[in-house]
C-alpha positions as CSV (number, residue, x, y, z in Angstrom):
1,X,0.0,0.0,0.0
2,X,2.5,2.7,0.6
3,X,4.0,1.7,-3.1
4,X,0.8,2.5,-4.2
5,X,0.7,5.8,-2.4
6,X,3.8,7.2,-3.5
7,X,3.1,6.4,-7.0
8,X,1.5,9.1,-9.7
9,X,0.9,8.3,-13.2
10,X,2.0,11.1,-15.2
11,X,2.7,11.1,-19.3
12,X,4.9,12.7,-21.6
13,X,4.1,14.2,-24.9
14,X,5.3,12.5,-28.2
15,X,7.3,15.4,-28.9
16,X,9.7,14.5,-26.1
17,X,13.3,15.3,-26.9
18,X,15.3,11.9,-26.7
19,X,18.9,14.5,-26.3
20,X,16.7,15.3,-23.2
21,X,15.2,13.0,-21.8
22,X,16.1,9.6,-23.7
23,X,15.9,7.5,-20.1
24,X,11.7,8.3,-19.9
25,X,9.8,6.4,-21.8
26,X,6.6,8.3,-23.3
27,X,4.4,6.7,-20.3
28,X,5.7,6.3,-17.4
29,X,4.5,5.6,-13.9
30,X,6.1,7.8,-11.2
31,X,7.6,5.8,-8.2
32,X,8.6,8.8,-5.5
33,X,10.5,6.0,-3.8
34,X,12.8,4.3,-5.8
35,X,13.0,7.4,-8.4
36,X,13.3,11.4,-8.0
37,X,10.2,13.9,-7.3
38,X,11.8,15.7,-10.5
39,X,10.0,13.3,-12.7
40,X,7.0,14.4,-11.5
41,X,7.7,18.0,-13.4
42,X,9.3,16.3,-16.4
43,X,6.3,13.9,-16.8
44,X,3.6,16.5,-16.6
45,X,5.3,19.1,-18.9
46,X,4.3,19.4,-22.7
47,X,5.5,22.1,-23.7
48,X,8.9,22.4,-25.9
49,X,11.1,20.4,-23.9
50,X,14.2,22.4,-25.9
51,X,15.8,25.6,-24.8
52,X,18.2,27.8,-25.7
53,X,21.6,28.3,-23.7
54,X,20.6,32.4,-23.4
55,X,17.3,31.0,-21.4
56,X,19.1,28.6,-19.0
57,X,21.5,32.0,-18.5
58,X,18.7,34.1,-17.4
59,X,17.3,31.6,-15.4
60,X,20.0,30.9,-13.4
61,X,20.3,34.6,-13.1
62,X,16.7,34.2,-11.3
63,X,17.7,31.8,-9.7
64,X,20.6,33.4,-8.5
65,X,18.6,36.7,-7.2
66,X,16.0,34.8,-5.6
67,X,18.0,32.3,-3.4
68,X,22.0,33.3,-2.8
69,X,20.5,36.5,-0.4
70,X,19.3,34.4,1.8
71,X,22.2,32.0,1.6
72,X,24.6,34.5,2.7
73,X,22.3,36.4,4.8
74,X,21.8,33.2,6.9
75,X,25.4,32.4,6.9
76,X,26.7,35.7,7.8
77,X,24.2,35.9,10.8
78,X,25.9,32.4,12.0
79,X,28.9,33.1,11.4
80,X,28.7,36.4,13.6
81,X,27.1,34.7,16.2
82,X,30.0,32.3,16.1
83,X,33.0,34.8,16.3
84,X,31.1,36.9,18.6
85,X,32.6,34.5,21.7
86,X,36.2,35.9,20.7
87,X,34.6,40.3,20.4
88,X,33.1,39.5,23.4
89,X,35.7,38.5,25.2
90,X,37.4,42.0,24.7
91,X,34.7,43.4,26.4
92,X,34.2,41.9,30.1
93,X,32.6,38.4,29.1
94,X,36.2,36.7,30.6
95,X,35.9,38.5,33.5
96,X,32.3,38.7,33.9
97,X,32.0,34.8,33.2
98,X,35.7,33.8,35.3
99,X,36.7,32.6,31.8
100,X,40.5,33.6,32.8
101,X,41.1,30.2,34.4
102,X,43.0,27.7,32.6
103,X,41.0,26.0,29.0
104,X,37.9,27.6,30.6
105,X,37.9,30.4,27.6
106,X,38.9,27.6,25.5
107,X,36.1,25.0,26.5
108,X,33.5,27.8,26.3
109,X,34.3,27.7,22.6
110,X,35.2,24.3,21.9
111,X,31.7,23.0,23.4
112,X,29.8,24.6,21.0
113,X,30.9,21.5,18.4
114,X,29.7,18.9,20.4
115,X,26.9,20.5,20.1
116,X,27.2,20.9,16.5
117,X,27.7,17.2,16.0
118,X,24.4,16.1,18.5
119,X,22.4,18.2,16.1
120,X,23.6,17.7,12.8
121,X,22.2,14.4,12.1
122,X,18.8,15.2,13.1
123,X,18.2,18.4,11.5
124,X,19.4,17.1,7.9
125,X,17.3,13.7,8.7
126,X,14.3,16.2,9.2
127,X,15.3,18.8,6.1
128,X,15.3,15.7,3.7
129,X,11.7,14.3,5.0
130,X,10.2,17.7,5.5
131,X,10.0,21.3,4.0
132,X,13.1,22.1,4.2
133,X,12.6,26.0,4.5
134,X,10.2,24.9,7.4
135,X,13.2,23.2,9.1
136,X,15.5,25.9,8.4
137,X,13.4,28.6,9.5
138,X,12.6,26.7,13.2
139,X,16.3,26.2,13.1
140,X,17.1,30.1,12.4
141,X,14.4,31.1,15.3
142,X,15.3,28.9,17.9
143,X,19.0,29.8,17.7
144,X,18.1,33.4,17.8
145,X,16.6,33.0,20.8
146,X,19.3,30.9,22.3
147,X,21.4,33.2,21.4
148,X,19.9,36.1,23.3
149,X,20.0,33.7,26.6
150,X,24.0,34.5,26.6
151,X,23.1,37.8,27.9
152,X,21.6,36.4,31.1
153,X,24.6,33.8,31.9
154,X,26.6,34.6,35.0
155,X,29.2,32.1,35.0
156,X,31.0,29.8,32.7
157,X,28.8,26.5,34.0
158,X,25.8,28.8,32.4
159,X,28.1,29.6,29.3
160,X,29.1,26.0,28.8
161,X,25.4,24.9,28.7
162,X,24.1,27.7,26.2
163,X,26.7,27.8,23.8
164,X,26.3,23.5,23.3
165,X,22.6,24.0,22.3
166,X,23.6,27.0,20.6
167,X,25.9,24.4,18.5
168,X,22.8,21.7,18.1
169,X,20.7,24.4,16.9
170,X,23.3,26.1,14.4
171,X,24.5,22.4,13.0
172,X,21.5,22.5,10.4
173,X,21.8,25.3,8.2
174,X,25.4,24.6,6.3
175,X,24.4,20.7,5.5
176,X,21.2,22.4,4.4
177,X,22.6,24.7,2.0
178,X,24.7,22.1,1.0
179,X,21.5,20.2,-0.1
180,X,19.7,23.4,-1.9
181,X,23.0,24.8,-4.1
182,X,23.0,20.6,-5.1
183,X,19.1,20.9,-5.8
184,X,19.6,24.0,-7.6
185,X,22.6,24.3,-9.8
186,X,24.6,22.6,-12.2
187,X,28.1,20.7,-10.8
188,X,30.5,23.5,-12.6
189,X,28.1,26.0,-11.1
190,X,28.0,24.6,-7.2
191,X,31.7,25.5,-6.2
192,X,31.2,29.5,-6.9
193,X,27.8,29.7,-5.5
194,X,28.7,27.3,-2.5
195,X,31.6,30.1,-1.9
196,X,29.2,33.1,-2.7
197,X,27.5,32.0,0.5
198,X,30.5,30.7,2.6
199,X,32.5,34.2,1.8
200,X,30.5,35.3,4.4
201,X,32.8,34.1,6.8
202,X,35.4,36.5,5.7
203,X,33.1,39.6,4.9
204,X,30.8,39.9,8.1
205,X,34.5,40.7,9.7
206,X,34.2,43.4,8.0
207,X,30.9,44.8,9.3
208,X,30.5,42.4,13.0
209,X,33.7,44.2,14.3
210,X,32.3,47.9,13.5
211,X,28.6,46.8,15.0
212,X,30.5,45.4,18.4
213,X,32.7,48.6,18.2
214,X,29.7,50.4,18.7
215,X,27.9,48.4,21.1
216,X,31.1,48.6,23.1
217,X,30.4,51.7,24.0
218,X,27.6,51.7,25.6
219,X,27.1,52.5,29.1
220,X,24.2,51.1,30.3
221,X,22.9,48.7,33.2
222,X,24.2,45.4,31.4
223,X,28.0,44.8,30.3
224,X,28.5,45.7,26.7
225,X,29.1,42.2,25.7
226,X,25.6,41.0,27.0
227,X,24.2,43.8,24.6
228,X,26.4,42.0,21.6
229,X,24.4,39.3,22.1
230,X,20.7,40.8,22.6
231,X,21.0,43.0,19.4
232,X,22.2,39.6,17.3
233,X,19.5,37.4,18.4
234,X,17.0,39.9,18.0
235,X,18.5,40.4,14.2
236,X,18.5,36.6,13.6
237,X,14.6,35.9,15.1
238,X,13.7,38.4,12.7
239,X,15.6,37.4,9.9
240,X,14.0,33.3,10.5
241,X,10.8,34.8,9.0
242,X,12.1,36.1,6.2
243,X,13.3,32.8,5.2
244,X,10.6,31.0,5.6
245,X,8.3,33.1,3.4
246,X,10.7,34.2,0.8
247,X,13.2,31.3,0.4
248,X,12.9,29.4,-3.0
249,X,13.2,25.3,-1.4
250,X,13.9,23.5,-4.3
251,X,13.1,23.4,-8.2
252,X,10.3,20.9,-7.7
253,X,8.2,23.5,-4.7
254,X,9.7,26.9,-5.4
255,X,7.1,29.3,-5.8
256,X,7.2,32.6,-8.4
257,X,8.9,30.2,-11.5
258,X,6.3,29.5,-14.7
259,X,6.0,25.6,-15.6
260,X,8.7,26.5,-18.0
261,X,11.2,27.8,-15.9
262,X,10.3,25.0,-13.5
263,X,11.3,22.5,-16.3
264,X,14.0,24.0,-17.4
265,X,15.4,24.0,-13.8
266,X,14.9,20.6,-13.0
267,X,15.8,19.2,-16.5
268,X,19.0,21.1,-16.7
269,X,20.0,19.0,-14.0
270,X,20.1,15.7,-15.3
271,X,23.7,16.4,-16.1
272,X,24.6,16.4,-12.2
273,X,23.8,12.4,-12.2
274,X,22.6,12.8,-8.6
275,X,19.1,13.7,-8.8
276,X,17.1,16.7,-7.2
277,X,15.1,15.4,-3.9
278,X,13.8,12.6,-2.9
279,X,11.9,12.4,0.8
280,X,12.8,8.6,1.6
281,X,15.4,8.0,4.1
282,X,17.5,4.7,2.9
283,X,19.7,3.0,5.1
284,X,21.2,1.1,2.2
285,X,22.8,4.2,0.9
286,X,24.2,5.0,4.7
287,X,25.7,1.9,4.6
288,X,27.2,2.5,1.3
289,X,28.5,6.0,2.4
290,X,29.9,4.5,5.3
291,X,32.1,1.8,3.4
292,X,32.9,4.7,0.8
293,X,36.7,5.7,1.4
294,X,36.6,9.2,-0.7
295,X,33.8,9.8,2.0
296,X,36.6,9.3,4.6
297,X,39.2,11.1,3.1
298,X,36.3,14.3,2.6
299,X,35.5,13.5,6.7
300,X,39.5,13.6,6.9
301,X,40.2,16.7,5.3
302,X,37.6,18.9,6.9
303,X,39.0,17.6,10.6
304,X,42.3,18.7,10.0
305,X,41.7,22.0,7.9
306,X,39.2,23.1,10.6
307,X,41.6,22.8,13.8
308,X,42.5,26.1,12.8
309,X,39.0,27.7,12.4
310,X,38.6,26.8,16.2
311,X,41.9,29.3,16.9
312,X,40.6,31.5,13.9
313,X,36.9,32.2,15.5
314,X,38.1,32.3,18.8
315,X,41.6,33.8,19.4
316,X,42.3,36.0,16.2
317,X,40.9,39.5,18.4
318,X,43.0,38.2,21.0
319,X,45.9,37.5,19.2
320,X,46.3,40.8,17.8
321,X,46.0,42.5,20.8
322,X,48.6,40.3,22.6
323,X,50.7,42.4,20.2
324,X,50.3,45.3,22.1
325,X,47.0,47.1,20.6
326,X,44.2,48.1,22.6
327,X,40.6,46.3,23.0
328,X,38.7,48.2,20.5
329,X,42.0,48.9,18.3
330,X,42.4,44.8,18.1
331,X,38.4,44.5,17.3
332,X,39.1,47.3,14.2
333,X,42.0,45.4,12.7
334,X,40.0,42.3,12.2
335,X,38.5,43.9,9.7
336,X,41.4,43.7,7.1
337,X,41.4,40.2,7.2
338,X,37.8,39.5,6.6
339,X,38.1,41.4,3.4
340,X,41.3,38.7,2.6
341,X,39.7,36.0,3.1
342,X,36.1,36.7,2.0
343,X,38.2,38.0,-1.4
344,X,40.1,34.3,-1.3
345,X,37.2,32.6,-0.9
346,X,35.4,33.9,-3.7
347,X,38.7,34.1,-6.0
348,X,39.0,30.2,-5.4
349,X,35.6,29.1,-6.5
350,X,35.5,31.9,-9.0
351,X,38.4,29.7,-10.4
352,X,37.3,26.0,-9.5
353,X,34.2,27.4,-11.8
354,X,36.3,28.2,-14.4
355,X,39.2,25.3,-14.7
356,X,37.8,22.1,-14.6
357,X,39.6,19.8,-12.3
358,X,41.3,22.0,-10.2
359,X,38.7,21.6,-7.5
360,X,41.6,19.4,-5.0
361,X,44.7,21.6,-6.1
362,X,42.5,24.4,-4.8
363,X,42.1,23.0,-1.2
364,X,45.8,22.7,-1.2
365,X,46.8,25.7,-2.4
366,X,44.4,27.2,0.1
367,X,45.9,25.3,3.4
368,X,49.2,26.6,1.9
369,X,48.5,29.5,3.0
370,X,47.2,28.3,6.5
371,X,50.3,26.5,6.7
372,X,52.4,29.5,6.0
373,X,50.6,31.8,8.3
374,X,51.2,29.1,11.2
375,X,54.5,29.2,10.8
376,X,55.5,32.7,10.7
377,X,52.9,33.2,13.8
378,X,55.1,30.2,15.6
379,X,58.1,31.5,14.7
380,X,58.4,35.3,14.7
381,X,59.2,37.2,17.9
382,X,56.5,39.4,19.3
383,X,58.3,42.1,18.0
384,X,57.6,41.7,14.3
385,X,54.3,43.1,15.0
386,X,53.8,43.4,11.0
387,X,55.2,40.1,10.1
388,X,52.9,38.3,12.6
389,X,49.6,41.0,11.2
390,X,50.3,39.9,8.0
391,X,50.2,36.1,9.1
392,X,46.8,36.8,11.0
393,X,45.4,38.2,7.9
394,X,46.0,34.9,5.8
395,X,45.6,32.4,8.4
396,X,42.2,31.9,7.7
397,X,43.3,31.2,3.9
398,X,41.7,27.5,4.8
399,X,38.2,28.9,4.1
400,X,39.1,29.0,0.1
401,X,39.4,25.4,0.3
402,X,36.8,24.4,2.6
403,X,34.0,25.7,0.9
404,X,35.6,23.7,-2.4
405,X,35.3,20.7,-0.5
406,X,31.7,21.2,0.4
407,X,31.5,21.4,-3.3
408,X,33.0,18.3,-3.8
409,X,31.1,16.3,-1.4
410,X,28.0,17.5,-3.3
411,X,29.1,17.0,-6.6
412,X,30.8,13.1,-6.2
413,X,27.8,12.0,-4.1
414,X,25.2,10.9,-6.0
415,X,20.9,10.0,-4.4
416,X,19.5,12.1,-1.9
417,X,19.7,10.3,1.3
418,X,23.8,9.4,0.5
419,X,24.6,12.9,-0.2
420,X,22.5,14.4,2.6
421,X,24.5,12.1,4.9
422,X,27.7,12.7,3.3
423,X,27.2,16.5,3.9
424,X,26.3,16.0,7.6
425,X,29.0,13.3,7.7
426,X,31.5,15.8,6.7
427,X,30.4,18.4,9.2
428,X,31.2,15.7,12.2
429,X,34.7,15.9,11.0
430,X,34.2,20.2,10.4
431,X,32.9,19.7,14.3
432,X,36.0,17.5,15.6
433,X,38.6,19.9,14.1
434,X,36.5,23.2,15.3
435,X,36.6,21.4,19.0
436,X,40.6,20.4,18.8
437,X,41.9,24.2,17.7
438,X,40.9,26.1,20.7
439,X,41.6,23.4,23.1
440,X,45.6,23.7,21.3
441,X,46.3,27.1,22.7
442,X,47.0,26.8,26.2
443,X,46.6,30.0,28.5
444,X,49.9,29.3,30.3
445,X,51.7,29.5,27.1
446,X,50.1,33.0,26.4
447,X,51.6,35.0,24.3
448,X,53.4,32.4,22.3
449,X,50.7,29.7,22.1
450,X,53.6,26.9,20.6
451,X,51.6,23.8,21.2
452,X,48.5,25.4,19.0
453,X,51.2,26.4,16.4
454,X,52.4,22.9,16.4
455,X,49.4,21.2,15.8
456,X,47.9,23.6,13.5
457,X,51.1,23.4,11.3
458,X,51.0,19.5,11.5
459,X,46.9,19.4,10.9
460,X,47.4,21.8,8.3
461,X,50.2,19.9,6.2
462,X,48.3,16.3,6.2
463,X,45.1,18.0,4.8
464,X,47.3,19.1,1.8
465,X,48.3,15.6,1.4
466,X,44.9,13.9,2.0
467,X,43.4,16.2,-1.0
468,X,45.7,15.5,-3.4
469,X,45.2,11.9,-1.7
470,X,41.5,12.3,-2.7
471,X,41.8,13.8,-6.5
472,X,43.8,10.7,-7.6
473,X,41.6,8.1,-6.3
474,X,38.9,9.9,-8.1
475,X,40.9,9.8,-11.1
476,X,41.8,6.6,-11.0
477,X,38.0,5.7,-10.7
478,X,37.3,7.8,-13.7
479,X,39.5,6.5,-15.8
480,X,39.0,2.5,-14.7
481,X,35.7,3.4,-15.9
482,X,36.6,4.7,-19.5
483,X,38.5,2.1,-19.5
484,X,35.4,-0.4,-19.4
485,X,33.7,1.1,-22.0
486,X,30.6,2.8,-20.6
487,X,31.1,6.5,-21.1
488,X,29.6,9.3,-19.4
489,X,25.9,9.6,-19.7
490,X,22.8,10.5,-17.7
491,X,20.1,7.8,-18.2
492,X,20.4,6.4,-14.6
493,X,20.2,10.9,-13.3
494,X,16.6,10.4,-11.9
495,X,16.9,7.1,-10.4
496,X,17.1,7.9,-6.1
497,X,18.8,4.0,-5.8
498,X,21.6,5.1,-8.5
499,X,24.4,6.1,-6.3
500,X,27.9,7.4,-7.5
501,X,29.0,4.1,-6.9
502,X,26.2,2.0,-8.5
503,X,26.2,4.2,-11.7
504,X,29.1,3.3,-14.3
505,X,28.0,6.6,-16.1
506,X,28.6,8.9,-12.9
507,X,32.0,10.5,-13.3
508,X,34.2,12.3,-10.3
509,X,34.8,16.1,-10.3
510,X,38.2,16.3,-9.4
């Protein structure tokens, strides 16, 4: 019976377009379980099933204009409320809090990943079986309001509590974005929107620092800090609603698109080999994920690039003004280096949309430049006040690459319930490496910090080595299937049990 439920018998017109759609046959039965929704729109069109490349370009356009605002908009808000532990702390919340005592400062950030991995599995379980702009948008409003609880902590047990369900409720929204650029856009077009959206990261350090500078400096009942956090909940309640009504979900649901935009979208994607949504959780593809060793290596890679975004969200403020510059001086000069690495980020999917396979060079050019920064920041004396600026202002150089590997993950895993937990799988490792960074950099070793240098220089150097690692076992898959004489095709795109690994059509992006 629930076979029969999920079935719909939908036909296509003679006139169907075998370059387009040569894997339907002109009646077909619809089965929501074993195949994508996407065929329901392909099924029930009957118009011209053709289109020119200038109307894919201005759809994507509206595409473009109707979703990656709220991508970033989201994204910034999370990442502010993220980095706002390390503004804060310039302003009374170590005192206020006794965060001054050994790892305490450390734990307070380091817990929120725990946090992040407790929720992460649950919220992309929900956003694959439910409206996922329904599950983002009770994601976005609850962590608004946990957000706004920081204000009324008064010591670090308090801290320690909010900022973990802070994590659980944050751990959604990146997976889930992961799923809508892959429901949305074309493989050579995920990396640059993927890093329109994760650029955010660099560029609200250009605007969080001069918001905080401001509510530094007021005087009122509460400790500036606790006002940080008031205003940005506040911001991100709000914003929750504006998602939910104005957020285009997917190509199947998305309101303000004609049936022909609609087709266009979903058909354009056949060439993805992955499929657009499908609302059946299936263990068999969990299982297959789980014996996958590129899914490893991507789990891999994000643990030990991220070991020093835990130092880079928590400590950069701090950092600087260890070199002598005052609370609100050291807030100001963050700002250069959001502008570098929002401007890396971008430049590096800008050119993994460009070049084909240069997706895994990119992640290790990228942690280069994390490596580098390390380094000099290890090395230099406390002096070289320039030197060790510079080196803050590229350490973050990671965030190029990471966001290419998010790209990745979406574009080499192919079915809905294998990519969803792929993504969320990858964030466990994102979680691990967050939670390792801060707890590195040891208070008693203040100004110096050589045990976080050490392992961020020696986290740094094997996640060069496991993506070059990763982009010649994907090769060497692509070619052994070349070599066996199926080339690549899409018949198999629409099928949800066709998995990257099941398909001998599905080829790697390297």
């Amino acid at each position: 019976m629930a076979n029969a439920r999920e079935k719909e018998d939908l036909t296509i017109g003679k006139d169907t377009n075998p370059d387009q759609l040569e894997d339907l046959k002109k009646s077909i039965t619809v089965d929501t379980i074993h195949n994508d929704e996407a065929l329901k729109v392909l099924s029930a069109y009957t118009g011209e099933q053709t289109w020119t490349a200038e109307e894919e370009k201005k759809l994507t356009r509206k595409i473009d204009r109707r979703l990656l605002s709220i991508l970033c908009v989201t994204y910034g808000l999370q990442y502010y409320d993220k980095a706002m532990l390390s503004q804060a702390a310039l302003f009374g919340l170590r005192t206020d809090l006794a965060l001054t005592v050994g790892l305490r400062y450390s734990l307070s950030a380091a817990i929120f990943y725990p946090g992040f991995i407790v929720g992460s599995y649950p919220a992309i379980l929900l956003a694959q079986r439910y409206p996922i702009e329904k599950v983002i948008f009770a994601i976005v409003l609850l962590w608004g309001l946990c957000l706004m609880t920081t204000a009324a902590c008064t010591n670090h047990q308090g801290l320690y509590v909010q900022r973990f369900f802070l994590g659980a409720l944050e751990s959604g929204v990146s997976p889930g974005w992961m799923l809508v650029v892959g429901s949305w856009y074309k493989k050579q077009e995920q990396a640059f929107r993927m890093g329109i959206w994760y650029s955010m990261t660099g560029y609200v350090s250009i605007v969080s620092p001069l918001i905080n500078y401001g509510l530094g400096h007021i005087s009122g009942s509460l400790s500036p800090w606790r006002y940080m956090y008031i205003v940005a909940g506040a911001v991100t309640v709000l914003w929750a609603f504006v998602i939910l009504f104005f957020m285009p979900p997917d190509p199947i649901r998305a309101k303000g698109f004609t049936d022909r935009e609609r087709y266009i979208a979903v058909a354009r994607m056949r060439v993805n080999n992955s499929g657009v949504r499908n609302t059946h959780f299936k263990i068999e593809q969990v299982w297959e994920l789980l014996g996958d060793g590129k899914f490893w290596l991507t789990f891999s890679m994000a643990l030990t690039m991220l070991v020093a975004n835990g130092l880079v969200s928590t400590f950069t403020p701090i950092i600087i003004n260890d070199l002598g510059f005052s609370g609100l001086n050291s807030l100001l000069l963050v700002m250069p280096a959001g502008f570098v690495i929002g401007t890396i980020e971008l430049s590096a999917h800008f050119i993994a949309m460009k070049i084909k396979g240069m997706r895994a060079y990119l992640v290790a050019i990228t942690v280069s430049g994390t490596l580098l920064a390390s380094l000099l920041l290890w090395q230099l004396p406390q002096s070289a006040t320039g030197a060790k600026l510079f080196a803050v202002y590229i350490l973050a150089s990671y965030g190029g690459g990471y966001a290419v590997l998010m790209s990745m993950v979406i574009a080499n895993t192919a079915e809905y319930t294998k990519r969803s937990m792929g993504s969320s799988g990858m964030f466990v490792g994102y979680c691990l490496g967050n939670f390792m960074g801060p707890l590195a950099f040891l208070q008693s070793e203040k100004p110096l910090y050589t045990t976080g240098w050490i392992v961020t220089v020696a986290t740094s150097a094997a996640c060069i080595v496991l993506a070059l690692i990763y982009r010649w076992v994907c090769a060497k898959q692509n070619k052994k299937r070349d070599a066996s004489g199926v080339m690549e095709g899409y018949e198999h795109a629409f099928e949800d049990d066709s998995t990257d690994m099941k398909n001998p059509q599905f080829r790697y992006t390297l």
